[in-house]
HTML snippet that shows the backbone in 3Dmol.js (N, CA, C, O; Angstrom):
<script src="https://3Dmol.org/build/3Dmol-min.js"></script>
<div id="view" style="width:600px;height:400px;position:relative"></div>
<script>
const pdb = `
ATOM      1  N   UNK A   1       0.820  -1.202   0.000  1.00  0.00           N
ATOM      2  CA  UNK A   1       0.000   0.000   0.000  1.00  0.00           C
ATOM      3  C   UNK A   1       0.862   1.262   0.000  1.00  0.00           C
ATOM      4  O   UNK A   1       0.530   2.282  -0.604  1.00  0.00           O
ATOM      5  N   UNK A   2       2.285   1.106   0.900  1.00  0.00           N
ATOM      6  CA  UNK A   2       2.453   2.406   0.754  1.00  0.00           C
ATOM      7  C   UNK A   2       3.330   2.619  -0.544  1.00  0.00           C
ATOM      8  O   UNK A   2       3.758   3.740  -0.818  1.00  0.00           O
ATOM      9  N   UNK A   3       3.617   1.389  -1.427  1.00  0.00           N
ATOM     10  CA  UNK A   3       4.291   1.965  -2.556  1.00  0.00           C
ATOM     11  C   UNK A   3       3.299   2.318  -3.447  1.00  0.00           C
ATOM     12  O   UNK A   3       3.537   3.348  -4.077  1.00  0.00           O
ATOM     13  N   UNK A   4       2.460   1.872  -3.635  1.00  0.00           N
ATOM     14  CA  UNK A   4       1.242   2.608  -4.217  1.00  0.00           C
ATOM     15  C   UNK A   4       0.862   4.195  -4.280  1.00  0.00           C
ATOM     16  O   UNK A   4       0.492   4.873  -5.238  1.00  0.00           O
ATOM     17  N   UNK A   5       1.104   4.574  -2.796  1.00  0.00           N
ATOM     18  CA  UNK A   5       1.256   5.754  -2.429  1.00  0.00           C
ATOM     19  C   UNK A   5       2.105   6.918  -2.616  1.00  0.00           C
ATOM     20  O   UNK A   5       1.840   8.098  -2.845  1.00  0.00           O
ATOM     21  N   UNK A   6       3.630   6.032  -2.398  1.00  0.00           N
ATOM     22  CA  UNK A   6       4.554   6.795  -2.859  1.00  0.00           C
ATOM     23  C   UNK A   6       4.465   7.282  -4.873  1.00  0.00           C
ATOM     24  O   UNK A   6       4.379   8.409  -5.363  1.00  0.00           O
ATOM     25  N   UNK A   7       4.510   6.364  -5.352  1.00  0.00           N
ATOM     26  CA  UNK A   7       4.124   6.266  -6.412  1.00  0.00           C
ATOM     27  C   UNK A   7       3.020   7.089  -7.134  1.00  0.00           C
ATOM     28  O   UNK A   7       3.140   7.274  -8.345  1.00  0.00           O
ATOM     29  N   UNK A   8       2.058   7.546  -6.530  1.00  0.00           N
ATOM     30  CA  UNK A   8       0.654   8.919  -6.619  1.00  0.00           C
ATOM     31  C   UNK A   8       1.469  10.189  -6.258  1.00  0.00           C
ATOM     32  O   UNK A   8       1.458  11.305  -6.778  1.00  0.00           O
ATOM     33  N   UNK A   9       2.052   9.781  -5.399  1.00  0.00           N
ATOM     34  CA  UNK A   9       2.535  11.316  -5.142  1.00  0.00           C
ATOM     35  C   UNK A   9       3.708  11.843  -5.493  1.00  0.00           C
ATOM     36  O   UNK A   9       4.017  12.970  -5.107  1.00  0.00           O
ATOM     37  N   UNK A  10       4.566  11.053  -6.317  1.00  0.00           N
ATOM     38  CA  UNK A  10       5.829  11.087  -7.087  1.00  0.00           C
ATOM     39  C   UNK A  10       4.833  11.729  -8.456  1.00  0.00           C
ATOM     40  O   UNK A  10       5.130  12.774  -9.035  1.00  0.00           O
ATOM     41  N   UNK A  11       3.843  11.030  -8.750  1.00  0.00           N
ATOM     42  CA  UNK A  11       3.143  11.643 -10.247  1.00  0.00           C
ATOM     43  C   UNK A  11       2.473  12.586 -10.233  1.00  0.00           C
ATOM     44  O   UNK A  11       1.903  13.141 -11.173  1.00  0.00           O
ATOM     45  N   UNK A  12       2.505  12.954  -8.648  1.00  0.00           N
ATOM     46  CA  UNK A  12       1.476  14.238  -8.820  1.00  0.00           C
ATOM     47  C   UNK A  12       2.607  15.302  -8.586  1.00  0.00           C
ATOM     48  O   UNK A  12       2.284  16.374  -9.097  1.00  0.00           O
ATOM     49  N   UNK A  13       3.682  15.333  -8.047  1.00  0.00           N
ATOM     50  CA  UNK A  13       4.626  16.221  -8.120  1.00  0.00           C
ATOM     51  C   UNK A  13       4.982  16.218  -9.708  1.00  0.00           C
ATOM     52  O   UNK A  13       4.576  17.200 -10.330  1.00  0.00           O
ATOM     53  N   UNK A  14       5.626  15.322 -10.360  1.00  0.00           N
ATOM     54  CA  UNK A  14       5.436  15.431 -11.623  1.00  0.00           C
ATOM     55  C   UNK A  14       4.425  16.444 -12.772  1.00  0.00           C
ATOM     56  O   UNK A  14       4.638  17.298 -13.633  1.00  0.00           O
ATOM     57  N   UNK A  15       3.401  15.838 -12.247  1.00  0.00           N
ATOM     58  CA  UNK A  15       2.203  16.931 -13.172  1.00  0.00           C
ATOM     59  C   UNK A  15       2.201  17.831 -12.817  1.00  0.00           C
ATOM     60  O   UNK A  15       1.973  18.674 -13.685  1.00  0.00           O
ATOM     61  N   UNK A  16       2.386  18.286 -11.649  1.00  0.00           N
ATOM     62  CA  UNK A  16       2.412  19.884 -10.870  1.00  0.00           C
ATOM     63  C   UNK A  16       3.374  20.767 -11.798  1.00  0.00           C
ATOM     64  O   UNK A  16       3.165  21.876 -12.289  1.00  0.00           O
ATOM     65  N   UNK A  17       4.567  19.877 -11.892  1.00  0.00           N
ATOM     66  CA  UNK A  17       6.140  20.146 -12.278  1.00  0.00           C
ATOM     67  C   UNK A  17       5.751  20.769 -13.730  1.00  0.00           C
ATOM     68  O   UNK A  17       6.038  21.891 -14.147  1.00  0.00           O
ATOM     69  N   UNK A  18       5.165  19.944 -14.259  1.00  0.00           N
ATOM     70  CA  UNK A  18       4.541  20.131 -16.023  1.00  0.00           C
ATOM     71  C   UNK A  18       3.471  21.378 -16.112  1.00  0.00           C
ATOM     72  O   UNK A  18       3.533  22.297 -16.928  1.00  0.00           O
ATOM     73  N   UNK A  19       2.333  21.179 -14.944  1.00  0.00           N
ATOM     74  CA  UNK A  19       1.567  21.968 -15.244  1.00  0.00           C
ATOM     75  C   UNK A  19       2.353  23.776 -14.811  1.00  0.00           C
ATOM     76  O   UNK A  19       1.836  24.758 -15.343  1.00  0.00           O
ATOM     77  N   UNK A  20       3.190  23.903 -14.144  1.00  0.00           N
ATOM     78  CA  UNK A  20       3.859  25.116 -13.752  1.00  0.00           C
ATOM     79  C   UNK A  20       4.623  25.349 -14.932  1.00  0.00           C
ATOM     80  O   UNK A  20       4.701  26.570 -15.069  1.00  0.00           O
ATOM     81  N   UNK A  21       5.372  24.613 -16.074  1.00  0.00           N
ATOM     82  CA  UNK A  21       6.219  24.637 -17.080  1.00  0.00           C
ATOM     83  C   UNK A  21       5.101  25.440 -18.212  1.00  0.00           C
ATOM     84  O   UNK A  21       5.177  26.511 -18.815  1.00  0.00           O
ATOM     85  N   UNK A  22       4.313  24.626 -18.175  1.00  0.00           N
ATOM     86  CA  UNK A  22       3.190  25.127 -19.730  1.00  0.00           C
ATOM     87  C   UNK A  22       2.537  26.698 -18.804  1.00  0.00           C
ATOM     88  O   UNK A  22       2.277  27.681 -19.497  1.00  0.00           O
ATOM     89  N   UNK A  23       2.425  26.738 -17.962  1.00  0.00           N
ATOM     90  CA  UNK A  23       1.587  28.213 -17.380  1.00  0.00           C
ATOM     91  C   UNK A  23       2.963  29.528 -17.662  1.00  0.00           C
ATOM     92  O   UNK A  23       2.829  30.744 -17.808  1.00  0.00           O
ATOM     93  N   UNK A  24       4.029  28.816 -17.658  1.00  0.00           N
ATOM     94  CA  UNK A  24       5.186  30.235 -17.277  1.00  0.00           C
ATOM     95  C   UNK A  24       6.106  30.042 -18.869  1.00  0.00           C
ATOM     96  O   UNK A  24       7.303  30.291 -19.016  1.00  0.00           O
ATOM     97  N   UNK A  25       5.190  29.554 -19.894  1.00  0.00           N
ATOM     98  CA  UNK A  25       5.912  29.075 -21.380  1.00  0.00           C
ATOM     99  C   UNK A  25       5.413  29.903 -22.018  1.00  0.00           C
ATOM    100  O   UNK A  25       4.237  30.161 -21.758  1.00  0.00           O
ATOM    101  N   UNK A  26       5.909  30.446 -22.807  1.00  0.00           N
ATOM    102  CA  UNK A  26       5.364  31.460 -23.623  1.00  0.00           C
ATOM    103  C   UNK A  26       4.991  30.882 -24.851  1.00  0.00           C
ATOM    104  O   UNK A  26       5.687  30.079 -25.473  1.00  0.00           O
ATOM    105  N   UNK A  27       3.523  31.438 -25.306  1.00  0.00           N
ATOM    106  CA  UNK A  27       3.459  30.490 -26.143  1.00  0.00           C
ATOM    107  C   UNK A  27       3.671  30.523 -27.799  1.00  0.00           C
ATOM    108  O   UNK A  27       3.595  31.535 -28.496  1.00  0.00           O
ATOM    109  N   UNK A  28       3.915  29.356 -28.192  1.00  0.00           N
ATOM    110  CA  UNK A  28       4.376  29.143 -29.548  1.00  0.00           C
ATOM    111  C   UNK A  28       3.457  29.075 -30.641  1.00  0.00           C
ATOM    112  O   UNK A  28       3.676  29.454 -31.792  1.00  0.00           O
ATOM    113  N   UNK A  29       1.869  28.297 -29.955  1.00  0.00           N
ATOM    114  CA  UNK A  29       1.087  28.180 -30.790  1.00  0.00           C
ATOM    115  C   UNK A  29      -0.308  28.951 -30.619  1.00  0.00           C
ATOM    116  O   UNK A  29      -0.648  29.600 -29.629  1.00  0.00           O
ATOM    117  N   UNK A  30      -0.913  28.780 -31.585  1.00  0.00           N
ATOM    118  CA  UNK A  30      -2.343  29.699 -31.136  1.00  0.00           C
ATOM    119  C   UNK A  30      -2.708  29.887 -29.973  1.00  0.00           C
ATOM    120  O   UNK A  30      -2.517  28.848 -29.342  1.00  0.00           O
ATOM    121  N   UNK A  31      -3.255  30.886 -29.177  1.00  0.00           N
ATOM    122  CA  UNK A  31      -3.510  31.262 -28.165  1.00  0.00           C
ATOM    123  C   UNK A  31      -4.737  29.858 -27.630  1.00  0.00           C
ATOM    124  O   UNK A  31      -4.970  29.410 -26.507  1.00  0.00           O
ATOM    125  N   UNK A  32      -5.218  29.549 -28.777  1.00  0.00           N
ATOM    126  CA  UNK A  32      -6.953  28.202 -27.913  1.00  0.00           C
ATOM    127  C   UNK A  32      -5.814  27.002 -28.381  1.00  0.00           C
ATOM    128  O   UNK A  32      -6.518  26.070 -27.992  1.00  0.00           O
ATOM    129  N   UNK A  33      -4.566  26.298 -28.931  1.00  0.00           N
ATOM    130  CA  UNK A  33      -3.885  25.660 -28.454  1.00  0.00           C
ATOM    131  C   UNK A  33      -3.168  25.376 -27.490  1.00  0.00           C
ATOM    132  O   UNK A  33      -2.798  24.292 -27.039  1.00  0.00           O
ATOM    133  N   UNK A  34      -2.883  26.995 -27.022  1.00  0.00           N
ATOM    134  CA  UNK A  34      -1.799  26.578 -25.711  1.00  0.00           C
ATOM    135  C   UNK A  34      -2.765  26.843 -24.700  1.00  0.00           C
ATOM    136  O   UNK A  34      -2.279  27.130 -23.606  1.00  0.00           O
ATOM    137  N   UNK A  35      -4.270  26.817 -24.795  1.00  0.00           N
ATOM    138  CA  UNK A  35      -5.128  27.388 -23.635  1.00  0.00           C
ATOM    139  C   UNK A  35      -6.010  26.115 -23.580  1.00  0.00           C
ATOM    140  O   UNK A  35      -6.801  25.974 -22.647  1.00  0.00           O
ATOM    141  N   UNK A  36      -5.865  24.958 -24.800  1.00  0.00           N
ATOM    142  CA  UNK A  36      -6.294  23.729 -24.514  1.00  0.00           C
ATOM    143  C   UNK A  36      -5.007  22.678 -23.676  1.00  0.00           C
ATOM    144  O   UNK A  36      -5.199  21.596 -23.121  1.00  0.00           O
ATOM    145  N   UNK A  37      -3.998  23.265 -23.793  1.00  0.00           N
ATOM    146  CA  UNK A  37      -2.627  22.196 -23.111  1.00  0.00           C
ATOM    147  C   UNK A  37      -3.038  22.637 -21.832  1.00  0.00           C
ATOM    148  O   UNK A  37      -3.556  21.895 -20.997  1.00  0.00           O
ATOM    149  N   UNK A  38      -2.849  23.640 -21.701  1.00  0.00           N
ATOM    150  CA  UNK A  38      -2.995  23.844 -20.420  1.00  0.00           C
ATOM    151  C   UNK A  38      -4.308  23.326 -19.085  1.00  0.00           C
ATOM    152  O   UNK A  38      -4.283  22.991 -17.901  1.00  0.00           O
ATOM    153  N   UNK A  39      -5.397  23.535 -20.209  1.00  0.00           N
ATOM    154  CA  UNK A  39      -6.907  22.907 -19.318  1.00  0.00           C
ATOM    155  C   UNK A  39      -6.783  21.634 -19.382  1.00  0.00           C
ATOM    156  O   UNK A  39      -7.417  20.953 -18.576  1.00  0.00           O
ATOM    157  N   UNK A  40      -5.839  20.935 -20.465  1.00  0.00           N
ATOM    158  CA  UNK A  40      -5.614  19.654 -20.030  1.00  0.00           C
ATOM    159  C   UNK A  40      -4.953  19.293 -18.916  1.00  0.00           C
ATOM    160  O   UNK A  40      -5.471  18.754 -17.938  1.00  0.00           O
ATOM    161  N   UNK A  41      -3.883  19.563 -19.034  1.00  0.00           N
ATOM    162  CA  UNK A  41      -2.637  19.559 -17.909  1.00  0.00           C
ATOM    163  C   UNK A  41      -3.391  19.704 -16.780  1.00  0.00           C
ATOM    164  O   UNK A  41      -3.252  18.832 -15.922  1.00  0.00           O
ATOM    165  N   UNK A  42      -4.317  20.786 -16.530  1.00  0.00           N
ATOM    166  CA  UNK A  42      -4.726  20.803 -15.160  1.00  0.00           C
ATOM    167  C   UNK A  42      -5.524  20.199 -14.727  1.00  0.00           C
ATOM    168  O   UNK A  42      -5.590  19.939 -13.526  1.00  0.00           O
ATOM    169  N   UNK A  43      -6.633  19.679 -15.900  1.00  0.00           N
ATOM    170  CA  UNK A  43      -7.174  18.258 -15.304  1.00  0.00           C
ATOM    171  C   UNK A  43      -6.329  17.073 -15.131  1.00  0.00           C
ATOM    172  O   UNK A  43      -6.475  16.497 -14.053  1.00  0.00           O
ATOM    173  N   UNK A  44      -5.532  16.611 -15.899  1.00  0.00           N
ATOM    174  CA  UNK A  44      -4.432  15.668 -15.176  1.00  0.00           C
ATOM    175  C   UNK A  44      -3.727  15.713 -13.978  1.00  0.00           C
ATOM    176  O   UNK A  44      -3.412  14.728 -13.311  1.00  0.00           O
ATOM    177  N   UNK A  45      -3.375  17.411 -13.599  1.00  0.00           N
ATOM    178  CA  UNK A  45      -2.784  17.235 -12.454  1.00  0.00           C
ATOM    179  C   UNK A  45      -3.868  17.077 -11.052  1.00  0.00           C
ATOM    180  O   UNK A  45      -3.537  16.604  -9.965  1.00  0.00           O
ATOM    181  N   UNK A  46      -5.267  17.627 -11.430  1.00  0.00           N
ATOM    182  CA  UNK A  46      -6.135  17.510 -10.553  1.00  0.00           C
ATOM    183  C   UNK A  46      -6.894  16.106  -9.873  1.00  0.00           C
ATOM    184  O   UNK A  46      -7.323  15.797  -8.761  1.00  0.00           O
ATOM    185  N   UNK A  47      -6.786  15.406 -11.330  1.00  0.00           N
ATOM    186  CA  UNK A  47      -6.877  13.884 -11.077  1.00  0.00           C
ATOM    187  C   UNK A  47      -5.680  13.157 -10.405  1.00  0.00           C
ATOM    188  O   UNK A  47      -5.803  12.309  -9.521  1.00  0.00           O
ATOM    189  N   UNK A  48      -4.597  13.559 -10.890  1.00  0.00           N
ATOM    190  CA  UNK A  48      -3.343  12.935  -9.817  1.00  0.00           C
ATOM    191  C   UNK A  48      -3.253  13.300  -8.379  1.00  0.00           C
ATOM    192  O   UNK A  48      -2.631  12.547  -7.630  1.00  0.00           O
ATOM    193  N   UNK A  49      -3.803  14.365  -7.925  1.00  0.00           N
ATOM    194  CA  UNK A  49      -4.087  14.776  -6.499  1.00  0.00           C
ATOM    195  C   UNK A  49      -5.059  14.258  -5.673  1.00  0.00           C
ATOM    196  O   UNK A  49      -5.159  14.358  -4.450  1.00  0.00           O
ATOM    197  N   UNK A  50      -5.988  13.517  -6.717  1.00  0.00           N
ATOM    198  CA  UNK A  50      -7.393  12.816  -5.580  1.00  0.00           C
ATOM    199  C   UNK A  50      -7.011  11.847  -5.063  1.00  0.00           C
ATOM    200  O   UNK A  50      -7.744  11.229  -4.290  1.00  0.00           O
TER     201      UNK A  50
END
`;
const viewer = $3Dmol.createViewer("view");
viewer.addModel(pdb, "pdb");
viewer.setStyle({}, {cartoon: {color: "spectrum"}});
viewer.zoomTo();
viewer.render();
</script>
């Protein structure tokens, strides 16, 4: 159980890590491309936190 654990919260530091990278990136592509990475990203990282 607790490697299970460790393991959630190694990936949620991860996505955090990603989702802070794409918010402070300037962006390259259309403004509703880099504004769909991003609403993704943050549902991934929000799901890795539950």
């Amino acid at each position: 159980m607790t490697a299970l654990l460790d393991k959630r919260c190694a990936r949620s530091e991860r996505t955090g890590r990603v989702l802070t990278l794409l918010r402070a990136h300037e962006p390259a592509r259309t403004d509703d491309e880099d504004a769909w990475a991003v609403q993704h990203a943050t549902a991934v990282d929000q799901m890795a936190r539950m």
